[in-house]
N, C-alpha and C positions, 0 to 999 in steps of 0.2 A: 176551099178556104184559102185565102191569101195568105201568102207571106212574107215577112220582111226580111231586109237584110240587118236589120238589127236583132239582137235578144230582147226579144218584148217582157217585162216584167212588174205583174200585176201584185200591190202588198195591200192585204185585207186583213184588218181586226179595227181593234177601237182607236188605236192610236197609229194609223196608215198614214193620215193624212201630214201630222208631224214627225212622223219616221221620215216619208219622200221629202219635206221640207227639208231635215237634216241629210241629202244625200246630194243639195246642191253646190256644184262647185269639185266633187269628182272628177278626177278624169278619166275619159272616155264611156260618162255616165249623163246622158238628159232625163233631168227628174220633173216632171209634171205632176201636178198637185189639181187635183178635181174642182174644188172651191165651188164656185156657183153655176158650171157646168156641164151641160148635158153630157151623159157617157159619148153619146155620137161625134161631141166634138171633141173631145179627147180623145177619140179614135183620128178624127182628121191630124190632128199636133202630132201622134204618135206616128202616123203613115209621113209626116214630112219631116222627123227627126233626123236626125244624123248624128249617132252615134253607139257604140260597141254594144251600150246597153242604154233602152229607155226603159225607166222605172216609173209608174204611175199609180195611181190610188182611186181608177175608176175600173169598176170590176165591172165586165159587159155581163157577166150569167149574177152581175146581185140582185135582179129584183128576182132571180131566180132564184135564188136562195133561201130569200127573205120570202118569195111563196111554200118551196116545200117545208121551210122551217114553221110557218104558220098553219102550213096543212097537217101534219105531224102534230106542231102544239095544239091545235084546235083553238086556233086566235085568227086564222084567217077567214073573210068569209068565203061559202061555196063557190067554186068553181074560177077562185083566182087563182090556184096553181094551172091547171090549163091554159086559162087566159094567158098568164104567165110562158107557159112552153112554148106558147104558137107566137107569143109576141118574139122570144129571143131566137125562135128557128126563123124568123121573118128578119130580124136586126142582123142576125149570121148570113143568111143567106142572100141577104140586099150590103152585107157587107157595112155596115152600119153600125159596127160592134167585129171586132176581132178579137178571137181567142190567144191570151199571149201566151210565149211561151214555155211561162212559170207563174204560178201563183207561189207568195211568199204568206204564210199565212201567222201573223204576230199572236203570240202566247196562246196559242190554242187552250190550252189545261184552265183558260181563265174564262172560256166562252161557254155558256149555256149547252148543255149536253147537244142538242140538236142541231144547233147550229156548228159546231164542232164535228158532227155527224156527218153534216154537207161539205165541209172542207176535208178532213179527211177517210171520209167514208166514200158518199159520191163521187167527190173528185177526181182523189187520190186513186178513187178503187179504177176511175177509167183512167187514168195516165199517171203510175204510182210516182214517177219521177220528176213531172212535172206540178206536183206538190209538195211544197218543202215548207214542214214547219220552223218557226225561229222567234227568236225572244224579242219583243218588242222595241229593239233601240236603234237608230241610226248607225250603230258601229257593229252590231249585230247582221245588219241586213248587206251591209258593205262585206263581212266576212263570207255571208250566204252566197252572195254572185260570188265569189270568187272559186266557190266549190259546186254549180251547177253541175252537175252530171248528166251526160246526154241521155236519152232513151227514147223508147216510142215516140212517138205523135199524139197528138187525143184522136180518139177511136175515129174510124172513115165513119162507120154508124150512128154519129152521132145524133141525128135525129131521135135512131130509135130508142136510144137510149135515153134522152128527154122527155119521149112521149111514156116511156115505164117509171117514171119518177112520182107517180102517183102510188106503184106496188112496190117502191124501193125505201123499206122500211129502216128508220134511223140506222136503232143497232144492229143493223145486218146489210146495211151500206158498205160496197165494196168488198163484202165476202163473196167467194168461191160458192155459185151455185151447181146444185145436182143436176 
C-alpha cells in the first residue's frame, strides 16, 4: 500500500460532507469535498495535494461498510458483501482507493447500532488508533488533527481480514478473539 507524505484524513457520518466544507481555508490543511465524484478521483486530488494534512469526505472501504452493514441488517441482497470485499481488495490493490491515515468518524452515538459497529468495531478493532471518534462540527474536527496520535499501520493482513467480514459479527467487532 502506498503512502503519502501528507496525513491523509478520511471524515465519515452524516454531516462529512459540511464538516470538510468548513475546514477550508486552514493552514496547512487541503479539504476536499466528494460532491459528485467518484471515490477514484478523489483518490487522484488526494495523491497531488500538498499539504500537512488533506482531509476529505470520500471513504475508499464505504461501499464496504454499507455492504457488511446490510449483511448484518439483512437489507442487503445475497452475496453483495463478497461482491463488495473483492471489489475493494481490487481498488486497494490497483491502488485506486488509498487507505488514509485516520478516519475521523462524526457523532457515532447517533448512528444505527451496526453501522457504528463497522466504524468502531471493525475498523477500530484493526487499527485502534487510527479511528478517532468526534463530534460532528468543523471546530471539532480541527481540534481532532491537532491531537492525532501515532500508532500501528492498518494490519499487513489486510486482505484477510476483509475476506472474514462475513464471520465478523457486529457486537463482537473488534474484540479479542480465543
Amino acid at each position: 500500500m502506498r503512502r503519502l507524505g501528507s496525513t491523509v484524513v478520511v471524515v465519515v457520518g452524516e454531516r462529512a460532507a459540511e464538516v470538510v466544507g468548513g475546514l477550508d481555508g486552514l493552514h496547512n490543511v487541503r479539504a476536499i469535498r466528494r460532491g459528485e465524484r467518484a471515490v477514484a478521483e478523489v483518490t487522484d486530488l488526494v495523491v497531488r495535494a500538498a499539504a500537512t494534512y488533506v482531509v476529505h469526505d470520500a471513504d475508499p472501504l464505504g461501499g464496504l461498510g454499507e455492504a457488511w452493514t446490510g449483511f448484518f441488517d439483512e437489507s442487503a441482497p445475497a452475496g453483495g458483501l463478497e461482491v463488495a470485499i473483492e471489489s475493494a481488495l481490487a481498488d486497494l490493490r490497483d491502488e485506486r482507493v488509498l487507505l488514509p491515515d485516520y478516519y475521523l468518524v462524526l457523532d457515532p452515538d447517533d448512528m444505527p447500532a451496526t453501522r457504528r459497529h463497522w466504524w468502531l468495531g471493525v475498523l477500530a478493532g484493526a487499527a485502534p488508533s487510527r479511528v478517532v471518534p468526534t463530534p460532528g462540527t468543523a471546530a471539532a474536527v480541527t481540534g481532532a488533527l491537532g491531537r492525532l496520535s501515532a500508532g500501528p499501520w492498518w494490519p499487513a493482513d489486510l486482505e484477510g481480514r476483509l475476506r472474514a467480514l462475513p464471520r465478523t459479527v457486529p457486537d463482537r467487532a473488534g474484540l479479542p478473539t480465543a
